[in-house]
C-alpha positions in Angstrom: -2.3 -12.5 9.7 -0.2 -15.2 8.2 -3.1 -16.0 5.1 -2.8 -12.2 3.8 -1.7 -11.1 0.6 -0.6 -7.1 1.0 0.2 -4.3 -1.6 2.3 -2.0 -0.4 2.7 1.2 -2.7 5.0 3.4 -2.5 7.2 1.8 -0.4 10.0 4.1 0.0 12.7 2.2 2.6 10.1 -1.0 2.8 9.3 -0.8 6.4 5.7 -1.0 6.2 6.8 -4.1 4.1 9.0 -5.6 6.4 6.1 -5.2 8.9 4.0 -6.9 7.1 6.7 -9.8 6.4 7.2 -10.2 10.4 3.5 -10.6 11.3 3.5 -13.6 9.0 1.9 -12.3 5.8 2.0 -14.7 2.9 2.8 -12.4 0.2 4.1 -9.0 0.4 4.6 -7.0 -3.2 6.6 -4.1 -2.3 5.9 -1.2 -5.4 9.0 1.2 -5.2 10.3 3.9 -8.3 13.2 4.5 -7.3 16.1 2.2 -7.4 18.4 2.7 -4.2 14.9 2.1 -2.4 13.8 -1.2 -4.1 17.8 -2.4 -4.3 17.8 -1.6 -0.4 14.2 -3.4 0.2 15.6 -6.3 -1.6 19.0 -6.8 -0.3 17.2 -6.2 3.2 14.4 -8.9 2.6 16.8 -11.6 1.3 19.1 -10.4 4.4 16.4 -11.3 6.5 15.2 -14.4 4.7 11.6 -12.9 3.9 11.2 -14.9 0.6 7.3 -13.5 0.7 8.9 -10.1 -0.3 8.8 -9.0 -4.1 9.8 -5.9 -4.7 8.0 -4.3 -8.0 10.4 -1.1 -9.7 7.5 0.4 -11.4 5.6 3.8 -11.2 2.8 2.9 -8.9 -0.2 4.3 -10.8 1.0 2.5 -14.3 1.3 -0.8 -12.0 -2.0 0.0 -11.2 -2.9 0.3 -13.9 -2.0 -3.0 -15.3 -2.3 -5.4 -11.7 -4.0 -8.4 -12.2 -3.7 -9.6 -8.6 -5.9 -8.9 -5.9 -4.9 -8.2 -2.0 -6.5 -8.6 1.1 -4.7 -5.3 1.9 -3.4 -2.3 0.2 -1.2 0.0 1.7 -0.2 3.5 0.3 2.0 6.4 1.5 2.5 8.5 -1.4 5.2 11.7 -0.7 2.8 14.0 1.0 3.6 17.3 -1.5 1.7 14.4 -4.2 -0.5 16.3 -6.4 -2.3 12.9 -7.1 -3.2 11.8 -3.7 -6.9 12.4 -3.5 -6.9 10.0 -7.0 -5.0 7.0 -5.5 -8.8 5.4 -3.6 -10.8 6.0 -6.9 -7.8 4.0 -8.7 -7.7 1.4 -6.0 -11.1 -0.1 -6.5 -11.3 0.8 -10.4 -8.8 -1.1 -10.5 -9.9 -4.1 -8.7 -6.7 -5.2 -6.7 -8.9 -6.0 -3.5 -10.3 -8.8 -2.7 -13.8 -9.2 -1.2 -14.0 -7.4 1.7 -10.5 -6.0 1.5 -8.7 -3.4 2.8 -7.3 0.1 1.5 -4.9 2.2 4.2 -4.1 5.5 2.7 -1.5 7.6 4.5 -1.7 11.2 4.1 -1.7 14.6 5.8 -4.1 16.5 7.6 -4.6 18.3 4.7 -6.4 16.3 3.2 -9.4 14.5 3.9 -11.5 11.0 2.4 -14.5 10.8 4.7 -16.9 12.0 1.3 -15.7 9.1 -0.2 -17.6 6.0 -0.7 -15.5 3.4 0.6 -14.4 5.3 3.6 -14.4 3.4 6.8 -12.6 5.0 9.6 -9.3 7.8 9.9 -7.0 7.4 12.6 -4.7 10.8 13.4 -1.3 10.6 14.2 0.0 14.3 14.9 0.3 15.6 11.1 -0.1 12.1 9.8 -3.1 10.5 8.9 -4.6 7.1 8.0 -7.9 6.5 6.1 -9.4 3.1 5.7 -11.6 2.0 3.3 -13.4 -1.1 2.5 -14.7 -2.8 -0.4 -17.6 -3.8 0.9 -19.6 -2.3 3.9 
């Protein structure tokens, strides 16, 4: 995994981050609101001695919005009471931020569902929590 660069929106605490960092990823932008979440993610990271995390203080959809970088992954898990949450795929590849055959992992609730949508790949369920994939390219 170590030639991946990953997105990882809202990232809350950073541990989806941090996951990411130990498996060897190359680059690892951590996009976090608020600030006693991104201060923690960064004074964790440089604890640690993962360089490869930057941590982003921004609103994720204005980062969106103006990303000029493209991932081999994205990974979102947006609060789950988000009234935007069924907007955050078609944003993903509007936007452009994956690379070719890249990867989108959307966490969300069972309330919700992605399967219509045309990039959808694959769900995974986890009790309440659930995980749809989706792929730039078929």
């Amino acid at each position: 995994m170590a030639s991946f660069d990953v997105l990882d929106l809202f990232s809350g605490t950073g541990s989806i981050s941090f996951e990411f960092a130990s498996r060897g990823c190359r680059c690892v932008h951590a996009v976090e609101m608020d600030k006693r979440h991104s201060v923690f993610i960064r004074s964790i990271a440089e604890k640690l001695g993962l360089s490869q995390i930057r941590v982003i203080r921004e609103n994720v959809f204005n980062f969106l919005n103006i990303c000029k970088i493209q991932y081999d992954i994205v990974f979102a898990d947006p609060p789950f009471e988000m009234n935007d949450v069924k907007k955050i795929p078609d944003l993903v590849f509007k936007c452009n931020i994956l690379k070719p055959n890249g990867i989108f992992i959307l966490e969300h609730s069972k309330h919700s569902a992605f399967n219509d949508h045309e990039f959808f790949i694959d769900l995974r369920r986890y009790g309440n929590v659930h995980f749809s994939f989706f792929k730039s390219e078929k």
